[in-house]
PyMOL Python script that loads the backbone (N, CA, C, O; Angstrom):
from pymol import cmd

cmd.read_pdbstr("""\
ATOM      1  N   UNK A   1       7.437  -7.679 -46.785  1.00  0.00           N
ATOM      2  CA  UNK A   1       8.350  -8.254 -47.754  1.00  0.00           C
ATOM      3  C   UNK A   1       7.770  -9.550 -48.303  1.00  0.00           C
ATOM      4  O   UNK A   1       6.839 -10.167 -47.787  1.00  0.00           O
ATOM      5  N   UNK A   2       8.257  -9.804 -49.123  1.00  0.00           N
ATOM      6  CA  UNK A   2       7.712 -10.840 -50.352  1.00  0.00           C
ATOM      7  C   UNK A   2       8.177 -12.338 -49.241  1.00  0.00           C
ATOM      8  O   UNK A   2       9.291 -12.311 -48.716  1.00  0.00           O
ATOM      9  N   UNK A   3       7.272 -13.511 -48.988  1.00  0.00           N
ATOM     10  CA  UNK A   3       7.815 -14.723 -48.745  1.00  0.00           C
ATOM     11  C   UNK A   3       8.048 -14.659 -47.097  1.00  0.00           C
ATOM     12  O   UNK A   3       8.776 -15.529 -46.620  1.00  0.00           O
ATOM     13  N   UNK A   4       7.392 -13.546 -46.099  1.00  0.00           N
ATOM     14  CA  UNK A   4       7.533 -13.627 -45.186  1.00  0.00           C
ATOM     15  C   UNK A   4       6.099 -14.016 -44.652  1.00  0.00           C
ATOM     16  O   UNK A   4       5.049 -13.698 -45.212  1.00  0.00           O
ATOM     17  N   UNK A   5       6.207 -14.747 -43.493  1.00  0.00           N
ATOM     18  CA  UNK A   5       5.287 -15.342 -43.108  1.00  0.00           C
ATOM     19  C   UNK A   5       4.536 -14.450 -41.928  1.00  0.00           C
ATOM     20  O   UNK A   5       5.085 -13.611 -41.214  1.00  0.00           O
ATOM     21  N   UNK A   6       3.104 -14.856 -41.904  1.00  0.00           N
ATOM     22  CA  UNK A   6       2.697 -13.196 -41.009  1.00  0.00           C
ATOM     23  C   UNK A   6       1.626 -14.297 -40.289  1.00  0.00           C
ATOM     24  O   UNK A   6       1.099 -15.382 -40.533  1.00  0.00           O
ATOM     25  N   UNK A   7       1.678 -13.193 -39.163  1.00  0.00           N
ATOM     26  CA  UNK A   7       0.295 -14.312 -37.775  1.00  0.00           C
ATOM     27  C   UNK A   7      -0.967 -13.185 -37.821  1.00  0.00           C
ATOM     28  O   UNK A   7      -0.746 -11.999 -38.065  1.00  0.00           O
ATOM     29  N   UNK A   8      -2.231 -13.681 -37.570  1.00  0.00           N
ATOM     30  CA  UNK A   8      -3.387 -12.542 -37.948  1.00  0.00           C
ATOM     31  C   UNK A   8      -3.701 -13.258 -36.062  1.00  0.00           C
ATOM     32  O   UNK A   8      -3.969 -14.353 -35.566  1.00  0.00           O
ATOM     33  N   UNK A   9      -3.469 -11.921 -35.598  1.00  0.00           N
ATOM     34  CA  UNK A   9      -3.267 -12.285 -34.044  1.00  0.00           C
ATOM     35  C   UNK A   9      -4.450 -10.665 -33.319  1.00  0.00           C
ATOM     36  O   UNK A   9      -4.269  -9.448 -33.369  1.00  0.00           O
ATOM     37  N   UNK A  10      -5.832 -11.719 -32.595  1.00  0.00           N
ATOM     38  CA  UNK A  10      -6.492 -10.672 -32.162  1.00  0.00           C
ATOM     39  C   UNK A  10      -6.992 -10.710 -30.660  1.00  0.00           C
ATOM     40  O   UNK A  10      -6.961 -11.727 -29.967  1.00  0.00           O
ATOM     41  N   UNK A  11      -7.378  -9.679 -30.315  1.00  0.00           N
ATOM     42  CA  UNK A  11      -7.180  -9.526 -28.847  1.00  0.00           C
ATOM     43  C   UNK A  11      -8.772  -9.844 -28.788  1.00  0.00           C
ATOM     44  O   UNK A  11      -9.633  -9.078 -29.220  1.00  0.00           O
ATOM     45  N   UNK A  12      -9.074 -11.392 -28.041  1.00  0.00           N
ATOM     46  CA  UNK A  12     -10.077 -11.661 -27.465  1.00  0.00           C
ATOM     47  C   UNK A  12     -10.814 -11.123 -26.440  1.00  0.00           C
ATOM     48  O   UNK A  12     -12.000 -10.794 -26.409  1.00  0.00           O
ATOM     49  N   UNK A  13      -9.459 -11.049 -25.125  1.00  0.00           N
ATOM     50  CA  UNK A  13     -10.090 -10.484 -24.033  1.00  0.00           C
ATOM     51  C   UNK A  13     -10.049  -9.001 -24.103  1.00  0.00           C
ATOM     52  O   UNK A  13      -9.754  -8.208 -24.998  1.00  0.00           O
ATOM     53  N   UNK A  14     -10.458  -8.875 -22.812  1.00  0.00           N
ATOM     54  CA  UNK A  14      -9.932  -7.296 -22.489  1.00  0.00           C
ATOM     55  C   UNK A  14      -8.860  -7.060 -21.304  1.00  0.00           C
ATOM     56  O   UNK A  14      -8.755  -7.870 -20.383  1.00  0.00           O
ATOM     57  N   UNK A  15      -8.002  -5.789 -21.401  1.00  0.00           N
ATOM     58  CA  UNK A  15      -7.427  -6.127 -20.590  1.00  0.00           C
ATOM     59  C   UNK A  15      -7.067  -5.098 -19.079  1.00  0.00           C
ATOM     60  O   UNK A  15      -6.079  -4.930 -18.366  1.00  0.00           O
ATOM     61  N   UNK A  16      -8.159  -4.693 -19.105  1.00  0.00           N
ATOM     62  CA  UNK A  16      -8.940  -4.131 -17.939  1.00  0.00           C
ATOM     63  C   UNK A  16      -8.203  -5.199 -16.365  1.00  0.00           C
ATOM     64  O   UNK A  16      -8.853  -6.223 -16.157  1.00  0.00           O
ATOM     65  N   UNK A  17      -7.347  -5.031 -15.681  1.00  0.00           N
ATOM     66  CA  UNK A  17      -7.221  -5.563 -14.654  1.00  0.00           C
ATOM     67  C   UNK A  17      -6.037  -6.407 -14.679  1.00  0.00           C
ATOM     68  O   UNK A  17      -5.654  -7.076 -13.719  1.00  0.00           O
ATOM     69  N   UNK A  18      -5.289  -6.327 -16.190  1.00  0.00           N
ATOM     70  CA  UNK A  18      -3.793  -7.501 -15.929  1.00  0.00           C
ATOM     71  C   UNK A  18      -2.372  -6.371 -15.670  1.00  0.00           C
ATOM     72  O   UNK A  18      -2.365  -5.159 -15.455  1.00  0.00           O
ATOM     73  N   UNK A  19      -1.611  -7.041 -15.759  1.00  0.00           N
ATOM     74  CA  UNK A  19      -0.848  -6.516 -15.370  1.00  0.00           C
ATOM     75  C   UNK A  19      -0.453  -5.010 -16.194  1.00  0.00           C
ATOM     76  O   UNK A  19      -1.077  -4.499 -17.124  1.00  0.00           O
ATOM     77  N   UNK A  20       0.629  -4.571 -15.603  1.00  0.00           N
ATOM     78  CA  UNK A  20       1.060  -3.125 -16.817  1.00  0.00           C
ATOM     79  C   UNK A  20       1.779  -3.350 -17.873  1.00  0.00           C
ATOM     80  O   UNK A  20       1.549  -2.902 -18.996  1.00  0.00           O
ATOM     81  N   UNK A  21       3.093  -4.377 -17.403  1.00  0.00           N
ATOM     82  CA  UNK A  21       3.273  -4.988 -18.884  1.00  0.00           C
ATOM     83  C   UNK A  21       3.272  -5.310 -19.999  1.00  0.00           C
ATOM     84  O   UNK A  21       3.824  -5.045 -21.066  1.00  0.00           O
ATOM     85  N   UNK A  22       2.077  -6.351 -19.308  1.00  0.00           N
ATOM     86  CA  UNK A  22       1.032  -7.298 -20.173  1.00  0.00           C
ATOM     87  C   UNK A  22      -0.067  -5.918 -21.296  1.00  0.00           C
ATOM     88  O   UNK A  22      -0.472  -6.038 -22.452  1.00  0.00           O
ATOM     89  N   UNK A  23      -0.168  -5.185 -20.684  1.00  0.00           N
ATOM     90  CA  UNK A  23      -0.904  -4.068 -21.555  1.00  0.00           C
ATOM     91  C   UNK A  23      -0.103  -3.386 -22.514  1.00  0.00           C
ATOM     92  O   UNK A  23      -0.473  -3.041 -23.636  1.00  0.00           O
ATOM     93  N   UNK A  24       1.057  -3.208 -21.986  1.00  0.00           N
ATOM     94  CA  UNK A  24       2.370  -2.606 -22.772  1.00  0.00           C
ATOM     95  C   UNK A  24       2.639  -3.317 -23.651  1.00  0.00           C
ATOM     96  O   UNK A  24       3.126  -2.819 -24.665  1.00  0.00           O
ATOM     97  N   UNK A  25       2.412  -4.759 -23.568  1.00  0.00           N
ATOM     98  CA  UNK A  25       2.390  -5.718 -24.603  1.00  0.00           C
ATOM     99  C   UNK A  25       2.115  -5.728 -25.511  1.00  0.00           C
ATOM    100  O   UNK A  25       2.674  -5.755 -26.607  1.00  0.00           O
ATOM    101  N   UNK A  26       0.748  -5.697 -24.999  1.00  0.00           N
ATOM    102  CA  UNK A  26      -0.441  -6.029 -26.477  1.00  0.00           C
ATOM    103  C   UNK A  26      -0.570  -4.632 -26.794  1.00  0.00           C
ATOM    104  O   UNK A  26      -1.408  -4.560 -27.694  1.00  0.00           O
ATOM    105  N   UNK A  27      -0.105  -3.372 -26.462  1.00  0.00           N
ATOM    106  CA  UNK A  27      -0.085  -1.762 -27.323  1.00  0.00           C
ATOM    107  C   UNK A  27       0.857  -2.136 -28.216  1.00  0.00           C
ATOM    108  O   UNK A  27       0.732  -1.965 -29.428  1.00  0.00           O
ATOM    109  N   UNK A  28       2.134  -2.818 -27.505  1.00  0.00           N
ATOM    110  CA  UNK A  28       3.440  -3.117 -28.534  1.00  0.00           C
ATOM    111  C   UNK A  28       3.449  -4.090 -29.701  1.00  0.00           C
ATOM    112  O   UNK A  28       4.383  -4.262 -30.484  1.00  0.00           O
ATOM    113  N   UNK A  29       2.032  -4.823 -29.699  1.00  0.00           N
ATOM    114  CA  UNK A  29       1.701  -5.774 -31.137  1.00  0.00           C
ATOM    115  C   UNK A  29       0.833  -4.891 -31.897  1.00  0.00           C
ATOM    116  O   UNK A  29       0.803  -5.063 -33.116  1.00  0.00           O
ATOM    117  N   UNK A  30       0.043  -3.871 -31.323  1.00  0.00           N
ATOM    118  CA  UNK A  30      -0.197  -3.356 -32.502  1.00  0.00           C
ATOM    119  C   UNK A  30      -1.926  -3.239 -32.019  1.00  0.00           C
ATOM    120  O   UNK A  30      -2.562  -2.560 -32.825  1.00  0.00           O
ATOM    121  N   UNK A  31      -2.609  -3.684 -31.067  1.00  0.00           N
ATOM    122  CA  UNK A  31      -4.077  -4.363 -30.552  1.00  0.00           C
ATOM    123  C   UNK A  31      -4.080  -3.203 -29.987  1.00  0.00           C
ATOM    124  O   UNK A  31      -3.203  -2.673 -29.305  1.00  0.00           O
ATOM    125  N   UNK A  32      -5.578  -2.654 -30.439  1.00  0.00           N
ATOM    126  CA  UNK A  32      -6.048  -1.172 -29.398  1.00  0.00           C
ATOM    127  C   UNK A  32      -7.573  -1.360 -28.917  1.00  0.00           C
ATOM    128  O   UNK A  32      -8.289  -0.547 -28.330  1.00  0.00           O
ATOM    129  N   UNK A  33      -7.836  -2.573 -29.307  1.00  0.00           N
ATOM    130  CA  UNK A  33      -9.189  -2.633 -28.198  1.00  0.00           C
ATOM    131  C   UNK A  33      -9.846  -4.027 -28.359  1.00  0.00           C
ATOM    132  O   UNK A  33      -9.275  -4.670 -29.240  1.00  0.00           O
ATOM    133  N   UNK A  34     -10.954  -4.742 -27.730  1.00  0.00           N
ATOM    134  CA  UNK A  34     -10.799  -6.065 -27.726  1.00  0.00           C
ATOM    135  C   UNK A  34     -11.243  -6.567 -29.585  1.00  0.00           C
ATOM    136  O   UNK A  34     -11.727  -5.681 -30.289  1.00  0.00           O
ATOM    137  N   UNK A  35     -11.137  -7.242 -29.876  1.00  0.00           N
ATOM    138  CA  UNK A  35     -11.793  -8.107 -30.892  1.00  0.00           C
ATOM    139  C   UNK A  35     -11.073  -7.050 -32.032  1.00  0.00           C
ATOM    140  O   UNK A  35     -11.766  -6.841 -33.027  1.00  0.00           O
ATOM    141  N   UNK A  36     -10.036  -6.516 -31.987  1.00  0.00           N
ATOM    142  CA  UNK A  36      -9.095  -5.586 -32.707  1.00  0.00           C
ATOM    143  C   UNK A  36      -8.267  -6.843 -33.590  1.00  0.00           C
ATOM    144  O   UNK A  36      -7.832  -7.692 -32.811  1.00  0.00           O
ATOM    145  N   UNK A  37      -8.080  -7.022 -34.476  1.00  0.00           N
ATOM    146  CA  UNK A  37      -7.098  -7.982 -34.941  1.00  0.00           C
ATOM    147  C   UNK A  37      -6.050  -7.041 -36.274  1.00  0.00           C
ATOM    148  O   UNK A  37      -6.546  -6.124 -36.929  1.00  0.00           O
ATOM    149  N   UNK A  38      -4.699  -7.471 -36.441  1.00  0.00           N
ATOM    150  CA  UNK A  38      -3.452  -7.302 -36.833  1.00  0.00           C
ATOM    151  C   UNK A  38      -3.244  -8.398 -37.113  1.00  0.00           C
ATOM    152  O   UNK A  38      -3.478  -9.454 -36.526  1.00  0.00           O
ATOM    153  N   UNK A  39      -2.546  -8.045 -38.530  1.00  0.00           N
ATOM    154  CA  UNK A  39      -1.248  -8.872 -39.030  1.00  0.00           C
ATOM    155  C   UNK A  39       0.444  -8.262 -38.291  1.00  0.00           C
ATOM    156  O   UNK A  39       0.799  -7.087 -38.197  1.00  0.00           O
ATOM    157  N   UNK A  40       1.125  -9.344 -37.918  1.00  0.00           N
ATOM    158  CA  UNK A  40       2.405  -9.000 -37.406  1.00  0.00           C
ATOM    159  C   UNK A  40       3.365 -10.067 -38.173  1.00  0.00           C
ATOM    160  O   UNK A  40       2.915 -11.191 -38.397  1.00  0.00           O
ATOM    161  N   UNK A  41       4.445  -9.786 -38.503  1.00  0.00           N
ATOM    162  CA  UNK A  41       5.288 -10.834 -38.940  1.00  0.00           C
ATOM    163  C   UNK A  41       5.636 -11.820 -38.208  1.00  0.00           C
ATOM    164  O   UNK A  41       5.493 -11.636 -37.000  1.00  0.00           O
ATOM    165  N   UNK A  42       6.019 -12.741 -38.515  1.00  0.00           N
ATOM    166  CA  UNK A  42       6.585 -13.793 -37.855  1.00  0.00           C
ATOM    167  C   UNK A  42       8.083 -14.117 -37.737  1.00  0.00           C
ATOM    168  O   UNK A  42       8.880 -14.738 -38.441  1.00  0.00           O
ATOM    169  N   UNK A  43       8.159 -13.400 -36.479  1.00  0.00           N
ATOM    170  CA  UNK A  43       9.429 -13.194 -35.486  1.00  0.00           C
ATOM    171  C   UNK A  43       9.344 -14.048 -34.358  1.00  0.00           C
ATOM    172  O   UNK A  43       8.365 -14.609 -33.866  1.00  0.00           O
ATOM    173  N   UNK A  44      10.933 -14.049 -33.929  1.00  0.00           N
ATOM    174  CA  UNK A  44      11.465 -14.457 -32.286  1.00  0.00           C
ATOM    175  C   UNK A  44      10.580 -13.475 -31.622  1.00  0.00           C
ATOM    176  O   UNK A  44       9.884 -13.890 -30.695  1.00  0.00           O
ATOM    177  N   UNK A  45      10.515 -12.311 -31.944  1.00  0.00           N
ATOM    178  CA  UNK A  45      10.091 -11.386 -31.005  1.00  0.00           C
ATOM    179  C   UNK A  45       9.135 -11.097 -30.887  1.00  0.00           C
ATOM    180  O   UNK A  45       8.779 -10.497 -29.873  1.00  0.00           O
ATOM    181  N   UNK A  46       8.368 -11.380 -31.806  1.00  0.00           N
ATOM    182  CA  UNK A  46       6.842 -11.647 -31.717  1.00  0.00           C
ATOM    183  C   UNK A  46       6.127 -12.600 -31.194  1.00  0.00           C
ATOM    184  O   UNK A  46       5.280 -12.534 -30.303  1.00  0.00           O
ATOM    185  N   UNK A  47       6.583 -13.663 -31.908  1.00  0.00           N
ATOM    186  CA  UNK A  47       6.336 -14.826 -31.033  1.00  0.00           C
ATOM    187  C   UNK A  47       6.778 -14.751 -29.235  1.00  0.00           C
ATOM    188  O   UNK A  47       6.422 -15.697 -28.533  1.00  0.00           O
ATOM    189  N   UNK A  48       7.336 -13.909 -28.779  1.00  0.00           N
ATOM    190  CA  UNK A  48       7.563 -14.234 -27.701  1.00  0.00           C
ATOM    191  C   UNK A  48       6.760 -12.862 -26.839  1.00  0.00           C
ATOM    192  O   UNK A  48       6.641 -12.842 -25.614  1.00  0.00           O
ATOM    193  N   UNK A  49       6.375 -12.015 -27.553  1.00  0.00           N
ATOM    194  CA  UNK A  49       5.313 -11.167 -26.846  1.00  0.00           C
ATOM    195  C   UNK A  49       3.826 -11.801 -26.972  1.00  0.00           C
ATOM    196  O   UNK A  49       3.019 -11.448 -26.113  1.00  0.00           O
ATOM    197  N   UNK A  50       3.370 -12.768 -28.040  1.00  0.00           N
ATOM    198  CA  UNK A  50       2.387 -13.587 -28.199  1.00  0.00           C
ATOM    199  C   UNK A  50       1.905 -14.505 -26.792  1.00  0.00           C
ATOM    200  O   UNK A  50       0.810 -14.681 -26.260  1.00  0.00           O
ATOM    201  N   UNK A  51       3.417 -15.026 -26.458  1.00  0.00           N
ATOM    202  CA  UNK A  51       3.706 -16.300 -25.608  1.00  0.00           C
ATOM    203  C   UNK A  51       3.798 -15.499 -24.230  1.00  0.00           C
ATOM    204  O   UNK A  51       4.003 -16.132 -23.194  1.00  0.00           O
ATOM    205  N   UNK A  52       3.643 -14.075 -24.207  1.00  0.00           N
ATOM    206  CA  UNK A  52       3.311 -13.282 -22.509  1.00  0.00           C
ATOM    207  C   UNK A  52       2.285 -13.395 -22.568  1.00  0.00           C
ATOM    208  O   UNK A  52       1.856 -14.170 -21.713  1.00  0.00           O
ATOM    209  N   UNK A  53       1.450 -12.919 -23.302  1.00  0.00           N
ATOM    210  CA  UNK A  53       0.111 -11.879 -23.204  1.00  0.00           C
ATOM    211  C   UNK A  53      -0.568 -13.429 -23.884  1.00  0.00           C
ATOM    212  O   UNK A  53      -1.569 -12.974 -24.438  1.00  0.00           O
ATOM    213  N   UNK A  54      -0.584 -14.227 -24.025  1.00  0.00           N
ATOM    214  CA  UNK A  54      -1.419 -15.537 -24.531  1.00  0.00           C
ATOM    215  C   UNK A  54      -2.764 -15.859 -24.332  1.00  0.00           C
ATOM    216  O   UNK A  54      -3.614 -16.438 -25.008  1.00  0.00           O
ATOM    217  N   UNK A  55      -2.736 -15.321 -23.198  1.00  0.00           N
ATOM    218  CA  UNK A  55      -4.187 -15.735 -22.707  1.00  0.00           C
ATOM    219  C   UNK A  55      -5.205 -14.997 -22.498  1.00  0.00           C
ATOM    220  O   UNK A  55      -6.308 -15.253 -22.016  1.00  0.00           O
ATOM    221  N   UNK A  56      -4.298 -13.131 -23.294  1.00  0.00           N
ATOM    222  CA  UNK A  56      -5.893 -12.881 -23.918  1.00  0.00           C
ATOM    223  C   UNK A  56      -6.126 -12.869 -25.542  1.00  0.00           C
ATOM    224  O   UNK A  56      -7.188 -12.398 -25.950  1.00  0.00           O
ATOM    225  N   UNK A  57      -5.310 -13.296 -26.338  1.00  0.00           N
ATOM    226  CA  UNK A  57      -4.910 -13.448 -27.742  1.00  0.00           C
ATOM    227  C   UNK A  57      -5.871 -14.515 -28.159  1.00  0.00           C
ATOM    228  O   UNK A  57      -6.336 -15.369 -27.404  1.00  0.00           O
ATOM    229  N   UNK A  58      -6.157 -14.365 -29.601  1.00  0.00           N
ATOM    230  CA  UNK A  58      -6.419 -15.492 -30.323  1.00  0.00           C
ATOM    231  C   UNK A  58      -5.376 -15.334 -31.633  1.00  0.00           C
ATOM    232  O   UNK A  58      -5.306 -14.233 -32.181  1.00  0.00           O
ATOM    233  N   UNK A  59      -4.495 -16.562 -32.165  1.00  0.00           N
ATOM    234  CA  UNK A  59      -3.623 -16.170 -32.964  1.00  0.00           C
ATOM    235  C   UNK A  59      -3.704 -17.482 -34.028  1.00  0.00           C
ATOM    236  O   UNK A  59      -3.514 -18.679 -33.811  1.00  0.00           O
ATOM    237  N   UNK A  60      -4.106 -16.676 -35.417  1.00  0.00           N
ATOM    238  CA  UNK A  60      -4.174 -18.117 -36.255  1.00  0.00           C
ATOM    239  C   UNK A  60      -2.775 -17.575 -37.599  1.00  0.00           C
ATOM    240  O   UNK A  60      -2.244 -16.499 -37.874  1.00  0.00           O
ATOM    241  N   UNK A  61      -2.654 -18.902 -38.088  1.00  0.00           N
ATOM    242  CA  UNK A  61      -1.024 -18.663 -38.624  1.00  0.00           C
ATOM    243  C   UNK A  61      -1.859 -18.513 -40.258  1.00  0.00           C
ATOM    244  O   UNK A  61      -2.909 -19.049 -40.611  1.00  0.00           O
ATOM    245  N   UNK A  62      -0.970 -17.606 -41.021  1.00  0.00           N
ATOM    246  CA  UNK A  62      -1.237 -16.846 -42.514  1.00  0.00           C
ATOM    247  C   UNK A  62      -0.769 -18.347 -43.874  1.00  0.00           C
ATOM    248  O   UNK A  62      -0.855 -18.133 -45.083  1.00  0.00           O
TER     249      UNK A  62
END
""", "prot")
cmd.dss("prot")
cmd.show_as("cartoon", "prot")
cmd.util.cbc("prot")
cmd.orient("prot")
């Protein structure tokens, strides 16, 4: 949609060894393998699957 603000959010690490979740996570943003990057809107709910999985993300704002 027109005027919505979007995060270009990509999966640095890999995630070979974290939790099941945390993998369920980053399938649920949209990331299917490392250095994979997506645009996602900028949501509560995004932002807060960003703010699990953080530390294998790199996330710069649009």
């Amino acid at each position: 949609m027109a005027g919505e603000k979007t995060l270009k959010v990509t999966l640095a690490r890999g995630i070979a060894g974290t939790r099941k979740d945390h993998r369920a996570t980053v399938r649920g943003l949209g990331l299917k393998r490392t250095h994979h990057t997506v645009e996602v809107v900028d949501t509560p709910c995004t932002r807060g699957m960003i703010n699990k999985v953080g530390y294998l993300l790199k996330v710069t704002e649009q």
